[in-house]
C-alpha positions as CSV (number, residue, x, y, z in Angstrom):
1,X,115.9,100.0,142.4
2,X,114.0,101.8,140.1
3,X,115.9,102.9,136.7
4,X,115.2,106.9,136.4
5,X,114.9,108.2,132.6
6,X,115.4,112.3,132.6
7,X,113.3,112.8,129.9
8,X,112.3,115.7,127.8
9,X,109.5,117.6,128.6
10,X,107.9,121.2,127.4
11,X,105.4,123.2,129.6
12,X,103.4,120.2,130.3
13,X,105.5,117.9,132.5
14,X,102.8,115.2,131.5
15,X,103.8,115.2,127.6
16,X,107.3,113.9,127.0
17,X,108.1,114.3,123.5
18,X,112.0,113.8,122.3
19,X,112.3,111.5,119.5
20,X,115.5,110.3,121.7
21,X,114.2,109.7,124.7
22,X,110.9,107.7,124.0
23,X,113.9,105.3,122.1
24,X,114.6,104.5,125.9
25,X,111.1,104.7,127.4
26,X,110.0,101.8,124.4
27,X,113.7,100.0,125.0
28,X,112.9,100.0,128.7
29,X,109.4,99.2,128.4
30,X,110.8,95.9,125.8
31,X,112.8,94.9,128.4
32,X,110.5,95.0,131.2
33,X,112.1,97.4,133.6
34,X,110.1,99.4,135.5
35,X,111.4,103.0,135.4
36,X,110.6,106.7,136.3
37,X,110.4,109.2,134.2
38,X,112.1,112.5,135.6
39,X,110.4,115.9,133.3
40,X,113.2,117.8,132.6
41,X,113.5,120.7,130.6
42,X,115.8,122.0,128.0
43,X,116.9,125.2,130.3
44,X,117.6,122.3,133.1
45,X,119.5,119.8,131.3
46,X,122.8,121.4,132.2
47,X,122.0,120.5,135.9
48,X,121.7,116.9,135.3
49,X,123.8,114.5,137.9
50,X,125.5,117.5,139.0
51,X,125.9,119.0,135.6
52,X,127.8,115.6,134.0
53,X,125.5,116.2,130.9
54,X,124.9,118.5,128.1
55,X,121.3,116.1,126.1
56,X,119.1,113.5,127.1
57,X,118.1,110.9,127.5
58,X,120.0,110.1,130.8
59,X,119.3,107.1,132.6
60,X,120.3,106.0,136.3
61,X,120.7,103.0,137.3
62,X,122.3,100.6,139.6
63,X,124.1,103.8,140.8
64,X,125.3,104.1,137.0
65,X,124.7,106.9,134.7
66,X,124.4,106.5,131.1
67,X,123.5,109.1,128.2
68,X,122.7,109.0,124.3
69,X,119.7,106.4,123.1
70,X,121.6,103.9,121.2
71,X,124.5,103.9,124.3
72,X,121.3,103.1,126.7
73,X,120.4,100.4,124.5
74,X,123.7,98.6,124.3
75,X,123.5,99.3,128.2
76,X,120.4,97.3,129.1
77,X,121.2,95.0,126.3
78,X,124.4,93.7,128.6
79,X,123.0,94.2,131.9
80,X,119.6,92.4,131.4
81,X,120.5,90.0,128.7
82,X,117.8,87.7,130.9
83,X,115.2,89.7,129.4
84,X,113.7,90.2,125.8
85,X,116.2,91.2,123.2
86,X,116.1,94.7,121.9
87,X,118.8,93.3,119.1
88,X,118.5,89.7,118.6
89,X,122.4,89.6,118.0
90,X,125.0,91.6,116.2
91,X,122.9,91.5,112.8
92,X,120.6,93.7,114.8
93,X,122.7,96.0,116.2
94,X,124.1,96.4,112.7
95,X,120.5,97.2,111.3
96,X,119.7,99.6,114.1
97,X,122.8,101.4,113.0
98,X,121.8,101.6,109.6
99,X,118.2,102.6,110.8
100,X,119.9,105.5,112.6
101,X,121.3,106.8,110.5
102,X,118.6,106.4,107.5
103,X,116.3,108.4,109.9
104,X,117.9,111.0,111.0
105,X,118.3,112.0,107.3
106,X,115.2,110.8,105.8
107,X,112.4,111.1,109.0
108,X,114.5,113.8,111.2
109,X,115.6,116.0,108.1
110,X,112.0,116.8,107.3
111,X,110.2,116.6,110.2
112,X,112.4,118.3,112.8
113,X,112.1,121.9,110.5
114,X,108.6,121.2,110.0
115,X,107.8,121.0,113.9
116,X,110.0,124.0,114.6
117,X,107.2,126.5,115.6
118,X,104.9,124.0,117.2
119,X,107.6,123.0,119.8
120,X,108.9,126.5,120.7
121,X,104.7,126.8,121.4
122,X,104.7,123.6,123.5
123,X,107.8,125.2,125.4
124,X,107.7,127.4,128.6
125,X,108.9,131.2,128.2
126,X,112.7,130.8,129.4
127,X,112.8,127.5,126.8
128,X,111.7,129.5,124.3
129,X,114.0,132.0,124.2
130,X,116.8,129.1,124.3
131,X,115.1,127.2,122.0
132,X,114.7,130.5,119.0
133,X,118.3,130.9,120.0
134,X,120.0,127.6,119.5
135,X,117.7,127.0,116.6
136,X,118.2,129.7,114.4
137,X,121.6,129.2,115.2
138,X,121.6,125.6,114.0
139,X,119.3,126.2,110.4
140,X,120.8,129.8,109.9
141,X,117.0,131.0,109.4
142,X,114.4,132.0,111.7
143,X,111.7,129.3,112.8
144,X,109.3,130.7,110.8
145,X,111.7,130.4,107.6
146,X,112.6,126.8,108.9
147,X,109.1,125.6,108.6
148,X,107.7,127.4,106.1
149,X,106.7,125.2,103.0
150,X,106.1,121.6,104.9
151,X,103.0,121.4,103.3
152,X,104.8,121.2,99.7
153,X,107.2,119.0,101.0
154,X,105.0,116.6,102.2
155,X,104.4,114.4,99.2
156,X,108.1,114.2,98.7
157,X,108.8,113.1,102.5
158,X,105.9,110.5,101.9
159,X,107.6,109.3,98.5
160,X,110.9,108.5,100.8
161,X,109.6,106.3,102.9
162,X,109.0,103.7,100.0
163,X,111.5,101.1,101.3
164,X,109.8,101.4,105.0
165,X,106.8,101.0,103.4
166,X,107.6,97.9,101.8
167,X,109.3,96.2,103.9
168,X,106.0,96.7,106.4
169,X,103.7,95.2,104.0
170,X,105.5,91.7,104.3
171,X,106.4,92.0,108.2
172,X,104.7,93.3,111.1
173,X,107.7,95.5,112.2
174,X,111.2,96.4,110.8
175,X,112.7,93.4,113.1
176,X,110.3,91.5,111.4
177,X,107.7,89.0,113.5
178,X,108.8,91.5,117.0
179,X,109.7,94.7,117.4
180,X,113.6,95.4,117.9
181,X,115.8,98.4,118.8
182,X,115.2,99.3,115.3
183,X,111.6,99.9,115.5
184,X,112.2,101.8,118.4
185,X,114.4,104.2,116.7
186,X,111.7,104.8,114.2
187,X,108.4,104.9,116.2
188,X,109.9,107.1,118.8
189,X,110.3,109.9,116.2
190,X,106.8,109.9,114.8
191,X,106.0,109.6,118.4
192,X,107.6,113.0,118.5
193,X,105.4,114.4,115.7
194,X,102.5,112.8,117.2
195,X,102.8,114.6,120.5
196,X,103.7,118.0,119.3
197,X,101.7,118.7,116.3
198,X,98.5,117.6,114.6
199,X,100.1,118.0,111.1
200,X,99.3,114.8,109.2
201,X,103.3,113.1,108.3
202,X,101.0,109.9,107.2
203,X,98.3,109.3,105.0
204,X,95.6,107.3,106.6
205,X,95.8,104.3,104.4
206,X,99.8,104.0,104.5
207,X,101.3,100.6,106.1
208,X,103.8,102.9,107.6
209,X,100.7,103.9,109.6
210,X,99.1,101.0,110.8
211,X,102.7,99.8,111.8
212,X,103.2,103.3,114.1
213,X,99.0,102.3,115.5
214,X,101.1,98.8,116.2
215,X,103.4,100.4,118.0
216,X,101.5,102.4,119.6
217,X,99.9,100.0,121.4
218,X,103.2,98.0,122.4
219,X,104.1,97.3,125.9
220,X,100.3,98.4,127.4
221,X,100.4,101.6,125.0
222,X,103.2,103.2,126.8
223,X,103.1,105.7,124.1
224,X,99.8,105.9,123.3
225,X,98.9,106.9,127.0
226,X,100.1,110.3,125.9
227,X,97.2,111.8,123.9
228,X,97.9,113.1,120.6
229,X,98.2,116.9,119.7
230,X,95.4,118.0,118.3
């Protein structure tokens, strides 16, 4: 049976774009699985499995339900420990934890203010009004506020990403020869940026970039199927 993955989506059901859900799409895709992607969006996550969910990404399977992108990793790590690992053992799972956590304050802490007014655009009416709502609620500012400034930021967020940097001009990817769990974590939030706004997070030249254009191009481009925002 097919695994279904209720993943985010804005106006255009053909342009998935949480950070958190193209985790699973890549971990899926690493794993082989074939799966379905079911557009769902942020006004309709409450009526997920009969309501039994308040985020995604959501995945069914085998009649099972699981929820959060690291959980679903651990999840098809068990149940198809026959296919290609998306840890490589405990030490991996340990880095992916790190990674985790390094990028939703380093990568997410910029960029998710920054894309602020060019997701509520992406989103349909009733999302946006949700979407302004929970927001300003969350950042205690308007969007517009939120946003404002990424352009002076930019250098800064580029200057933090040093360690990634170097680590990718020794190794193909952050699980060094293959991609891991970790890489995932990492290319599914620039994947996010890539499919909502046109903003340039990279300079051209950086080996953070050419690692993302590897990425891309993983598993028969599963991501880079999507065009970019332009």
């Amino acid at each position: 049976m097919t695994i279904v993955l209720y993943d985010l989506v804005g106006a255009d059901e053909a342009r998935p774009f949480s950070p958190h859900c193209w985790k699973v799409a890549f971990a899926l895709a690493h794993k082989g699985l074939e799966f379905k992607s079911m557009p769902v969006r942020f006004t309709d996550i409450g009526e997920i499995e009969a309501g039994s969910f308040k985020t995604v990404p959501v995945i069914r399977d085998r009649g099972r339900t699981c929820a959060d992108s690291f959980q679903i990793a651990l999840y098809l790590e068990e149940t198809y420990s026959d296919r290609p690992s998306l840890f490589e053992g405990e030490g991996g799972k340990a880095l992916s934890r790190f990674i985790e956590k390094w990028a939703q304050a380093t990568l997410i802490g910029y960029i998710g203010p920054s894309l602020l007014l060019e997701i509520h655009a992406a989103l349909d009416p009733a999302d946006q009004v949700y979407f302004r709502g929970s927001r300003e609620k969350r950042f205690g500012r308007t969007l517009e506020e939120a946003a404002r400034g990424r352009e002076d930021r930019l250098e800064g967020f580029r200057a933090s990403l040093l360690p990634l940097r170097l680590m990718l001009s020794e190794q193909p990817f952050i699980g060094g020869q293959r991609p891991l769990f970790a890489d995932y974590i990492v290319a599914g939030i620039f994947q996010w940026a890539r499919v909502i706004s046109p903003f340039p997070l990279l300079a051209v030249d950086d080996p953070v970039t050419t690692w993302f254009e590897r990425c891309l191009d993983l598993h028969d481009g599963i991501a880079r199927r999507i065009p970019a925002a332009s």
